[in-house]
N, C-alpha and C positions, 0 to 999 in steps of 0.2 A: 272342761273340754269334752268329758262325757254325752254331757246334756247339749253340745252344739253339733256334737257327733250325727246322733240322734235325732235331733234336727233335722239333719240335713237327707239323714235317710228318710223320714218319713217324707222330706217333699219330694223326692225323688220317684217314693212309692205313687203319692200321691199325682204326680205329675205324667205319671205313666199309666192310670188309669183313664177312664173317658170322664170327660169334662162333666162333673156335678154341681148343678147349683147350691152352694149352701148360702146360710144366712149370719154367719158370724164370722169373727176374726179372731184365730189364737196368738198372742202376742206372750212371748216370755222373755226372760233377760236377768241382766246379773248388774248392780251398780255399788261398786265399789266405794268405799270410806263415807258411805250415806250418814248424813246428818241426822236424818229422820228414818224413824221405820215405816213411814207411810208415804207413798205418793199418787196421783191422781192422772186417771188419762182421760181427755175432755174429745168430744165429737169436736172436729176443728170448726164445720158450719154451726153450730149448736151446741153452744158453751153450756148448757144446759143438761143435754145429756154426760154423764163423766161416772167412772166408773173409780170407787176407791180402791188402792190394793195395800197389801201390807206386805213388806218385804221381811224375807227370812231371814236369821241372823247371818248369814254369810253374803243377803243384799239383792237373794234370787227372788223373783217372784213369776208366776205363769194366769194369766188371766184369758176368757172368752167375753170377747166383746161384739154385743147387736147392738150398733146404733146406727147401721144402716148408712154409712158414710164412707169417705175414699179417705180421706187426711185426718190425721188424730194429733195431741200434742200432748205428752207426758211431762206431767211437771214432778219435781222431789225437790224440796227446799226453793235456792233458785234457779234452779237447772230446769231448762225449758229445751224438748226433744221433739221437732216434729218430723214425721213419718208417714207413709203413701200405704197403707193398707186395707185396700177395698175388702169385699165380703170373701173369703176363699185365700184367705192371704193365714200365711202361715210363718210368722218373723220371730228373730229371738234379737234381741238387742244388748249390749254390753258398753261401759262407760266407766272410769273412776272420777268420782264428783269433784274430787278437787281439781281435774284437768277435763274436763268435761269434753272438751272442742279436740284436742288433739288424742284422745280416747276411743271417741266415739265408734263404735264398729255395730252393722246389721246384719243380717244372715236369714236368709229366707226367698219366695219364690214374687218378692219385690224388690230384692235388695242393689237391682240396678237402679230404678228408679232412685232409689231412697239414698243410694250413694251419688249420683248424679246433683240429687236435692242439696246435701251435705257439700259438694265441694259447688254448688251452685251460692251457697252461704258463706262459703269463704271466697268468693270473688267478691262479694260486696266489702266483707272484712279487708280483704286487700286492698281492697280501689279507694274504699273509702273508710278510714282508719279512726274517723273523727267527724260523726256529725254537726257539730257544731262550726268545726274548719269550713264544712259542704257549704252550710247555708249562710258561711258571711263570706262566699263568694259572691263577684257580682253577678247579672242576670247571665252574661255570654259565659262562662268561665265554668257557672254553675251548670249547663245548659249541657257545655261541653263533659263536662263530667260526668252527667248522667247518661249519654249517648256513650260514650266510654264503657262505662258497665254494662247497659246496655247490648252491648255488641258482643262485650266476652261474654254473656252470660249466651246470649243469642250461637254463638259460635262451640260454648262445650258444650248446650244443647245438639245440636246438629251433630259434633263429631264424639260424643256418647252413642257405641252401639248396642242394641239390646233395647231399647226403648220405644215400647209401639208406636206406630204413627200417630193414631189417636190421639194420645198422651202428649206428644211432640208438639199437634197443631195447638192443643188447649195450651199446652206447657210455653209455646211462642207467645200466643196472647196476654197468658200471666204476664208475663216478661216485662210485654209494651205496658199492661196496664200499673203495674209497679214504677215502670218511668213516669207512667202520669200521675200517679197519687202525688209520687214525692217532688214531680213539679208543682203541682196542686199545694204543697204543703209550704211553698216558697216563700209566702209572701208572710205568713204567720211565723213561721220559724225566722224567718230574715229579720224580720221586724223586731222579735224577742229577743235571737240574740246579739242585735247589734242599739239594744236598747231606743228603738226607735218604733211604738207603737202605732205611727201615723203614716209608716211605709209604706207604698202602696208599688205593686212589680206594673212593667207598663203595658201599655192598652193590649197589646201583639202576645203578649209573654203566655200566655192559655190558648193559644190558638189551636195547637196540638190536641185540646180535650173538646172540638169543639163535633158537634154531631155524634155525642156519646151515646151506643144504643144502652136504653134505661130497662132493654125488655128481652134481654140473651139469657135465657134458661141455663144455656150447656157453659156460658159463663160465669153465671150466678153458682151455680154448684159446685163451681171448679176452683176459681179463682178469690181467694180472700182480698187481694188488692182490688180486683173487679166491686166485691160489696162495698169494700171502704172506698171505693170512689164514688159509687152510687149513690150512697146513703151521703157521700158531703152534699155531693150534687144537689140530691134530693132536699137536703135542708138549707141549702142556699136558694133555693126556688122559693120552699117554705117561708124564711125569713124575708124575703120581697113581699110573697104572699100577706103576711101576716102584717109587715107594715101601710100595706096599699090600702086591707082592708078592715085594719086598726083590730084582729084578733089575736088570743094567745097563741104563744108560740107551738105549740102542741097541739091544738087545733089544725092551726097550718100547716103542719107536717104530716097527719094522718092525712089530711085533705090532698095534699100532693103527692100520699102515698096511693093515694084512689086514681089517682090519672095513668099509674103502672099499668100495663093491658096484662103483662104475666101474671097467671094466678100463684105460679109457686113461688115469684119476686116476693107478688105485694103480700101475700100470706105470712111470710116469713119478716121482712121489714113490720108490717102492723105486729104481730105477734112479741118480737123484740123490741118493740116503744112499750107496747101495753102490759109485759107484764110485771115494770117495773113502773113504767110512767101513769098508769091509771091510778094507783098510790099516790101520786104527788100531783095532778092535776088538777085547779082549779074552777072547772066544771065537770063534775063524774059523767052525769047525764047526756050532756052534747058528746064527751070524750067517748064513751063508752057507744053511743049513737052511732057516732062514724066508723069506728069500731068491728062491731058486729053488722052494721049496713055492706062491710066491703069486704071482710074474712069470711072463708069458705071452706077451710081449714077445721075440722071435726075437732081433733084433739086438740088444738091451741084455743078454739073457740068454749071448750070445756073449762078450762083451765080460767081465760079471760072470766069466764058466766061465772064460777066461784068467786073469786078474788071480788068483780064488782057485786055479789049478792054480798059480801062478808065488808067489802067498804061504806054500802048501802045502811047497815047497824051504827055505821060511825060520821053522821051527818050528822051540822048543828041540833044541839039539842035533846039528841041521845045520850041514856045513860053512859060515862063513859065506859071500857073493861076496866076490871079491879088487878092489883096487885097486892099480893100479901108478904108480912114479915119479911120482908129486903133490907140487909144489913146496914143500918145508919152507923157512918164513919164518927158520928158523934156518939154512937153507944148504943145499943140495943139493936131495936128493928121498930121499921114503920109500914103501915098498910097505906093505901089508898083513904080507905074512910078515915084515918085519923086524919086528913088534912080538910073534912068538911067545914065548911064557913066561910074560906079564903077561895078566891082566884088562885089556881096553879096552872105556872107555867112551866112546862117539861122541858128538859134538854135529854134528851138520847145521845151518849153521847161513849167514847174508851180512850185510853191510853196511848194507841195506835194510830189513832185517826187524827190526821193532819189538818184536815177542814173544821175539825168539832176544835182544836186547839184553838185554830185561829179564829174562832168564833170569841172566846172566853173574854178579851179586853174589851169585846161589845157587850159581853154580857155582864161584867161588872162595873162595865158604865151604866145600863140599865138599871141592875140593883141598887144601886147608889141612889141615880133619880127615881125607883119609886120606893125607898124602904121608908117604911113605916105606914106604909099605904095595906088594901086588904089585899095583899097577891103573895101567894110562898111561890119563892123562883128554886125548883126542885131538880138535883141533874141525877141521871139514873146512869151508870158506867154498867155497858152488855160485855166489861174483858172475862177472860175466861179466868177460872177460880186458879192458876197458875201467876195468872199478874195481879192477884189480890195485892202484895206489898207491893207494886208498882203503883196500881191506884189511892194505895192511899199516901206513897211519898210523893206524886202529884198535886195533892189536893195540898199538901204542905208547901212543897216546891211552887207550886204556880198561885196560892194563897186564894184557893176557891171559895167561896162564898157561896150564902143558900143552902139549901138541904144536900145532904151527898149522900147518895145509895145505891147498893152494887144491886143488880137483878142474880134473881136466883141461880138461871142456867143458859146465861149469857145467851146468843143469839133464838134460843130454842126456847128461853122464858115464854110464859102463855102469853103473858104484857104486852112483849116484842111482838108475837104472833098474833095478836089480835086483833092491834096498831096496822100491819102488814107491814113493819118495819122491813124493807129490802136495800136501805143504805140511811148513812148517817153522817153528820149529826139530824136530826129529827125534832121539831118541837112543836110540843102541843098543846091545847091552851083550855083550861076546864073554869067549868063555873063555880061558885059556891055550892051547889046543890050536888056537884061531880059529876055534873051533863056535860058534852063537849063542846065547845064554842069553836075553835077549828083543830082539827086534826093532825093538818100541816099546817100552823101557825108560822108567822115570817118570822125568819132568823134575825137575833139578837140586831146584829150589822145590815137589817134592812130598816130604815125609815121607818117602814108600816109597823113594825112593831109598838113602837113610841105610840102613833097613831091609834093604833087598836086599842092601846092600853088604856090610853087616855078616854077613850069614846065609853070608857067601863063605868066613870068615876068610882074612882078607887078608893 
């Protein structure tokens, strides 16, 4: 109570001074029966920037944050806290993790906003108790429902006072564009959960999204439901795009990220495709083309220019990166050069990871059709040195086959980093000389694999 004491004086001091611009944000807070002693606060537009902190043994921790942003989201285990604290913002925050939502308390010179936000999230909690009820309503019922919240959300805005107008008009917009996403999200969720993939909502039912502006600055920076409308939008354009004119899907989406007229839209969209998706792209050169032809963006255009000089070394044909002494689940350790002779085919893959599992019965279906042939099928597990017996009661439990090798230092190994490994599973397909044939080689459970393999004679 000290330290909120304290707090409160200083915004006091602060508040009665003449208006300074600064460039950070002090954020402190105290979170009770934490799980973990660390947690993470992320720029809400730019998942990128995030700042780690460690809590003190009683759960306090006090950080300054430049990221240059209005909304943050503090994560600790799975406790997810989002918060309104522009530059000049001075909040202290408190929470017991095991009750997280009826805890939750702010304190500071945003703490109407922030409380306004907070019971703005428990009107959906109330209204709507049960996503999965929502969307197997029918179209009018469901319609009605979100006009429902809608309204109360629209209404404690308005009669919350203390909340600049500014904030108010963008805060109304949010609003509406959250009723459109999750109209927007009707026809995929409806379809899922009433097991029917061929659903389609009728011709009228989007009529509300129609005349979306693709080019609102003061919304893009404001509104997170605004981008995730945009970017659906935008890739359903893409996907026409791409089939009309028989190109890859990512092709078509940078392309349609080019017809944005806003430079701080389209900057931000290119930037968030590329700097995971130029990693997994099937043409670098056109990719990376469109790319840099339409970003204007210094620092993200730095970033992009590394990543494709460093994918550049990892084209058919190039040496591949080496890996040394990684613990084989069969005994010892193995390098890279020990498997010269043979085709290998890499699986990147962990314990965690959901998609790399469901990959496994395609992949020893593979092994089976080519064993005895010239190809080691090699999985590399990036878990951290904590789930060591986890990966290897795995390899028992799910009866892996092929080489099994944990990497050194899990996501940070050189291997990983070299690869550009930025998600997983990952596979990739080397020659006998340990040149690389492809980088992102197709996963087990695609066709092309078969294909490829075969075009080798093994």
């Amino acid at each position: 109570m000290k330290k909120i004491g304290l707090l409160i004086a200083i915004i006091t001091m602060v508040s009665c001074k003449p208006e300074i611009k600064v460039d950070y944000t002090i954020v402190s807070g105290k979170i009770e029966n934490a799980t973990s002693k660390k947690a993470t606060i992320y720029s809400q537009f730019d998942t990128s920037k995030k700042s780690e902190i460690t809590l003190a043994a009683d759960g306090s921790f006090t950080d300054t944050l430049k990221m240059n942003t209005d909304f943050y989201f503090l994560r600790e285990a799975r406790n997810m806290t989002t918060f309104y604290a522009p530059n000049g913002t001075i909040l202290h925050l408190e929470y017991n993790a095991k009750q997280k939502d009826s805890t939750l308390t702010l304190i500071g010179n945003t703490s109407t906003i922030n409380n306004y936000m907070i019971r703005n999230l428990k009107v959906s909690k109330d209204l709507i108790n049960d996503m999965k009820t929502l969307y197997l309503k029918d179209e009018t019922e469901f319609k009605e429902q979100l006009l429902t919240v809608k309204t109360a959300k629209e209404n404690l805005l308005s009669e919350t006072d203390g909340i600049p107008e500014d904030f108010k008009m963008n805060e109304k917009r949010n609003i509406n564009y959250e009723y459109l996403t999750t109209l927007n999200n009707y026809q995929s969720y409806h379809g899922y959960y009433s097991k029917n993939r061929n659903f389609k909502a009728s011709k009228d039912f989007l009529d509300d999204l129609e005349g979306l502006d693709i080019d609102n600055d003061t919304d893009f920076l404001f509104s997170g439901n605004y981008r995730s409308l945009l970017s659906t939008n935008l890739r359903e354009k893409a996907k026409k795009l791409a089939e009309k004119d028989s190109i890859a899907g990512d092709i078509a989406y940078l392309k349609t990220i080019a017809t944005v007229k806003s430079e701080v839209i389209k900057n931000k969209l290119l930037y968030d495709d590329a700097r995971y998706g130029i990693t997994y792209t099937d043409d670098l050169e056109q990719y990376y083309a469109l790319y840099s032809s339409n970003s204007t963006n210094e620092e993200n255009n730095k970033k992009i220019n590394e990543g494709y000089s460093k994918l550049k070394s990892l084209a058919k044909g190039n040496p591949s990166p080496k890996f040394t002494d990684y613990e084989d689940n069969a005994g010892g350790t193995k390098s890279l050069e020990d498997l010269k002779g043979k085709y290998v085919y890499i699986d990147v893959w962990a314990t965690w990871c959901g998609p790399c599992i469901a990959e496994i019965p395609s992949l020893k279906q593979v092994e089976k059709d080519f064993h005895g042939k010239n190809i080691q099928f090699l999985s590399i597990s990036i878990d951290v040195e904590k789930d060591h017996d986890k990966w290897k009661k795995m390899i028992i439990d799910k009866e892996l086959g092929g080489m099994q090798l944990m990497a050194d230092s899990d996501w940070k190994s050189q291997f990983i980093e070299d690869y550009m490994i930025k998600g997983i599973p990952r596979f990739i397909l080397l020659d006998p000389q340990g040149n690389i044939v492809n980088a992102n080689a197709p996963r087990p459970s695609d066709k092309k694999l078969v294909t490829t393999l075969n075009g080798l004679n093994l």
